[in-house]
C-alpha positions in Angstrom: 165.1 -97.4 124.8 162.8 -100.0 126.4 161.8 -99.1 130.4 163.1 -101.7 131.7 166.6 -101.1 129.9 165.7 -97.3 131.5 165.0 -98.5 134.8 168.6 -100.8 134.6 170.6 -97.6 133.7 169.1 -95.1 136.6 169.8 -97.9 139.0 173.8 -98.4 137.9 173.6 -94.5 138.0 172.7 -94.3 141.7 174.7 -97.0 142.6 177.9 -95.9 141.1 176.8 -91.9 143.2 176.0 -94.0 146.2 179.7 -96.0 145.7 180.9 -92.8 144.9 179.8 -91.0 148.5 183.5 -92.2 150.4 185.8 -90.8 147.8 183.2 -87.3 147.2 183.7 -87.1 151.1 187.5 -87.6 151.2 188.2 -85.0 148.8 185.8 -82.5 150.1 187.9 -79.3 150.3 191.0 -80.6 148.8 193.0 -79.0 146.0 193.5 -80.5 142.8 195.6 -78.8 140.0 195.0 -80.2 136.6 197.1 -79.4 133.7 195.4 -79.8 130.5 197.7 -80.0 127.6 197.3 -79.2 124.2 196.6 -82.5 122.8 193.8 -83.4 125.3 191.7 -80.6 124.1 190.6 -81.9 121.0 187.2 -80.7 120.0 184.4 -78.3 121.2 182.8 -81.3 122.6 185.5 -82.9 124.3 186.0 -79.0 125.9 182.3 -79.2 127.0 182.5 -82.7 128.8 186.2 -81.2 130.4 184.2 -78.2 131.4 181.2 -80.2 132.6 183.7 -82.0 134.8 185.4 -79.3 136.2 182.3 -77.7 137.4 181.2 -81.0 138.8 184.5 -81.3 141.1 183.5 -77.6 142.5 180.4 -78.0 143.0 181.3 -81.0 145.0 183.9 -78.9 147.2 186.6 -79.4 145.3 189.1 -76.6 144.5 190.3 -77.2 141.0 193.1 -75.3 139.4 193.5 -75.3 135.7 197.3 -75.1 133.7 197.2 -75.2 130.8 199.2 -75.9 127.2 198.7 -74.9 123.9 201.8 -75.8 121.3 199.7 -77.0 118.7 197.8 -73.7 118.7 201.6 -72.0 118.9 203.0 -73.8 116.1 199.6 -72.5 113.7 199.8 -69.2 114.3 203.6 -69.2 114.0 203.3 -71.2 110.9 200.7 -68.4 109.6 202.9 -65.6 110.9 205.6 -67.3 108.9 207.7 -67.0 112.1 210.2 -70.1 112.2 210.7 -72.4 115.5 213.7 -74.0 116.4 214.0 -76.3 119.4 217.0 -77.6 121.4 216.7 -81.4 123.4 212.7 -80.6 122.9 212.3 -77.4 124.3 211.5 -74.3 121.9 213.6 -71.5 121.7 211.7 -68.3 122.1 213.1 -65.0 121.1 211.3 -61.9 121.1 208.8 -62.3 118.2 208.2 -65.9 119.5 207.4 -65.1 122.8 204.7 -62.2 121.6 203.0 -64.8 119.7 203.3 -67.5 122.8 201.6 -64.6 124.9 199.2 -63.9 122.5 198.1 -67.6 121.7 198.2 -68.8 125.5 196.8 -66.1 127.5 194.3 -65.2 124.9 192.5 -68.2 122.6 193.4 -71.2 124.5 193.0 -69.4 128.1 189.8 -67.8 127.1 189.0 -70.9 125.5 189.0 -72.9 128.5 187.4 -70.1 130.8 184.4 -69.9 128.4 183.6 -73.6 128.2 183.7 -73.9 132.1 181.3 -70.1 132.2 179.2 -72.3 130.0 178.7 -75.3 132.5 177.5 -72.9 135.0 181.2 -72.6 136.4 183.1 -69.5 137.7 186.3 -69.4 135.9 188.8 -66.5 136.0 192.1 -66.5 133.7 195.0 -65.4 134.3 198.8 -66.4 133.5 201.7 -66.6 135.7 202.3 -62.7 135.0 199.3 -61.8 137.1 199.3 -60.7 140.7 202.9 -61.9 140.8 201.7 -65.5 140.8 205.1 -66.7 138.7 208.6 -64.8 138.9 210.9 -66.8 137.0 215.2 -66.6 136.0 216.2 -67.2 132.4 216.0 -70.9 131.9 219.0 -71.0 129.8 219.9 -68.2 127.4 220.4 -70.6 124.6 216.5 -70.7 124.9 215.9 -67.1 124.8 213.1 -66.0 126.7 211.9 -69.5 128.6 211.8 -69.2 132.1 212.1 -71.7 135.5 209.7 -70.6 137.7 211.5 -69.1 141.4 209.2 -67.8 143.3 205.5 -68.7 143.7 202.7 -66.2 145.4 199.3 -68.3 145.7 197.5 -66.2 147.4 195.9 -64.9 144.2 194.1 -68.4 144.1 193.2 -68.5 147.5 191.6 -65.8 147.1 189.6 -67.2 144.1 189.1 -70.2 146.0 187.3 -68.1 148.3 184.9 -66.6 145.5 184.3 -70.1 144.1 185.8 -69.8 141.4 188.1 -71.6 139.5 191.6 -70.4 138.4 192.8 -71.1 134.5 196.7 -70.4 134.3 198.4 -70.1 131.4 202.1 -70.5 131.4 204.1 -67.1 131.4 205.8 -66.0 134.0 207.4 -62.5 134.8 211.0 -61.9 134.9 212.8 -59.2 137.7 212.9 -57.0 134.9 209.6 -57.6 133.4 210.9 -59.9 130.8 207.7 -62.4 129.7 208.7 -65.8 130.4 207.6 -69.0 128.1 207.5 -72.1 130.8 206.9 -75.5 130.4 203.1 -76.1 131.5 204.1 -79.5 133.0 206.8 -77.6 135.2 204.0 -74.5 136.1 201.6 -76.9 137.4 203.7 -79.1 139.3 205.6 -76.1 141.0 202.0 -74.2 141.6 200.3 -78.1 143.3 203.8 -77.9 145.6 203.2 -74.3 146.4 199.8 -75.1 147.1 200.2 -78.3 149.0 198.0 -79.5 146.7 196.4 -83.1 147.3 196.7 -84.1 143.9 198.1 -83.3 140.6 196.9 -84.8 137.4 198.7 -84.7 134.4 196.4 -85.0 131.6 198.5 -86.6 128.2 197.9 -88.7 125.2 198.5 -91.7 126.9 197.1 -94.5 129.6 199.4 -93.8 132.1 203.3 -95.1 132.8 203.8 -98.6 131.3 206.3 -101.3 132.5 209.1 -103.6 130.1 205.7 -105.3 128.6 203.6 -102.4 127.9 201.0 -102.6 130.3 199.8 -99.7 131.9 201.1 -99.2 135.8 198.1 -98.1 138.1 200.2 -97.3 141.2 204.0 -96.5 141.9 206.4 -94.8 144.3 208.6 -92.0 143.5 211.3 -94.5 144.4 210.0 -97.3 141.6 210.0 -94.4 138.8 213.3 -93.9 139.6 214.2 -97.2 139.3 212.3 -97.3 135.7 214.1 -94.2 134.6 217.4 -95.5 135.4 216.7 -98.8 133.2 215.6 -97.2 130.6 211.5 -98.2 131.2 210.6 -94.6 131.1 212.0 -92.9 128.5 211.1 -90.4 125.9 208.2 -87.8 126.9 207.4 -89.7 130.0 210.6 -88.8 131.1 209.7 -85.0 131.8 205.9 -85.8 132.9 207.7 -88.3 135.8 210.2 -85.6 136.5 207.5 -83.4 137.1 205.9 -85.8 139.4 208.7 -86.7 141.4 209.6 -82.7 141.9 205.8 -82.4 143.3 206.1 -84.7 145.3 209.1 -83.6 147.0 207.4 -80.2 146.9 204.6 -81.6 149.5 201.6 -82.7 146.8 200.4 -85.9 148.2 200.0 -88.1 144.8 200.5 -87.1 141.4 198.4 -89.2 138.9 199.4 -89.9 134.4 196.4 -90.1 132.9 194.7 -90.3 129.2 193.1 -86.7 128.9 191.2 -87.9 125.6 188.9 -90.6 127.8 185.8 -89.0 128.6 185.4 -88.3 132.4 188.8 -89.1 133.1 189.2 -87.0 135.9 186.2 -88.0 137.7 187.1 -91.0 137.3 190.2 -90.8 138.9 189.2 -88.8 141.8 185.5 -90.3 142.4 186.2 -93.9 141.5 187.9 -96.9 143.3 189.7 -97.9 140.7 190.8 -94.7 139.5 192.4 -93.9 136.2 195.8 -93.7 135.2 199.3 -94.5 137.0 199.0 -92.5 141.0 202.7 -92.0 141.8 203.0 -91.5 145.4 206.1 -91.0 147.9 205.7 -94.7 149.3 
């Protein structure tokens, strides 16, 4: 690379930092919960630049809280354990050989995963599930499901204490029952009920896609929780944006300020949703 092309690229770099000073400032402090599905996890190098971001938003005084996925990891080691899956309106039903291999699978290689490639950036993480410290209890979701769970009571004090240690929480989603059952639970569902519990000031959904789209396909960079309803009602949303607005609108009522639908797969995409005027993805907001 010539100098001058050299001298060109430092000088966009410190003017997007210097642009980026308001929005560093406004979130200093604040509580972002992330959920990181499956899908968006893609490589070890695609981990690495998550990681890399993560540790950035802490080190920047933000407190970042990690949920996580993991069904295509589930569905290969239930394929190799020639254990079958069934699922009823797109939710799987776990009985009690599935949900040892959903424990197994979440709270060990994906969560450990995760925690690794952040310990590798120079970050703090700590894993845990919903299980731990009593952070999820949960009720039967439906026992047509078997053992999947709807999370009742949330104790976040656990994080708040790992706030405190700088570190940076990795939850995968189990959840305990009354009777120590282990309870399989929609990650979407864990992280928007743990942002409300937290009074988090953003959630981000990371997905496999831009964001919410109107009639014509184009991506929709802002809404209100009135507007999705709206687009849900017509029949705009449908499919697996259904659930992921669901989930939105619940935090929301729950107290999180602005949930945002964003493409996990694009490189920085939480930074750049956080650190950047223009954002990324579709903000859904009360008003």
């Amino acid at each position: 690379m010539k100098k001058q092309e050299m001298n060109r690229d430092w000088i966009s770099t410190a003017r997007t930092l210097s642009q980026a000073l308001p929005l560093l400032q406004r979130y200093d402090g604040a509580t972002v919960v992330i959920k990181f599905g499956g899908n968006a996890m893609g490589s070890d190098a695609a981990m690495a630049d998550f990681a890399r971001d993560i540790v950035l938003m802490r080190q920047v005084g933000v407190n970042p809280v990690i949920v996580h996925g993991g069904g295509p990891m589930i569905n290969e080691m239930l394929a190799k354990l020639d254990i079958e899956s069934t699922f009823v309106n797109g939710k799987r039903v776990t009985d009690a050989a599935t949900v040892e291999v959903v424990e197994m699978v979440l709270s060990g290689r994906v969560n450990k995963r995760i925690s690794a490639a952040i310990n590798a950036q120079g970050g703090r993480a700590v894993g845990l599930s919903g299980k731990d410290a009593n952070l999820m209890i949960c009720s039967q979701t439906d026992p047509d499901l078997g053992f999947v769970g709807t999370p009742d009571e949330i104790d976040v004090s656990i994080l708040h204490t790992l706030f405190n240690e700088d570190a940076i929480p990795v939850i995968a989603p189990l959840g305990a029952g009354r009777n120590g059952e282990t309870f399989n639970i929609n990650g979407d569902t864990v992280a928007g009920a743990i942002a409300a519990a937290l009074n988090a000031d953003r959630l981000l959904l990371l997905t496999d896609v831009a964001g919410v789209k109107n009639a014509d396909g184009e991506v929709l960079t802002e809404l209100t929780a009135t507007k999705i309803r709206e687009m849900i009602a017509d029949g705009t949303i449908a499919g697996g944006m259904i659930p992921k607005t669901e989930t939105a609108l619940a935090a929301i009522e729950g107290g999180v300020r602005g949930v945002v639908i964003l493409d996990g797969r694009a490189p920085n995409a939480t930074l750049l949703e956080l650190f950047t005027e223009h954002g990324a993805g579709s903000l859904i907001r009360d008003r």
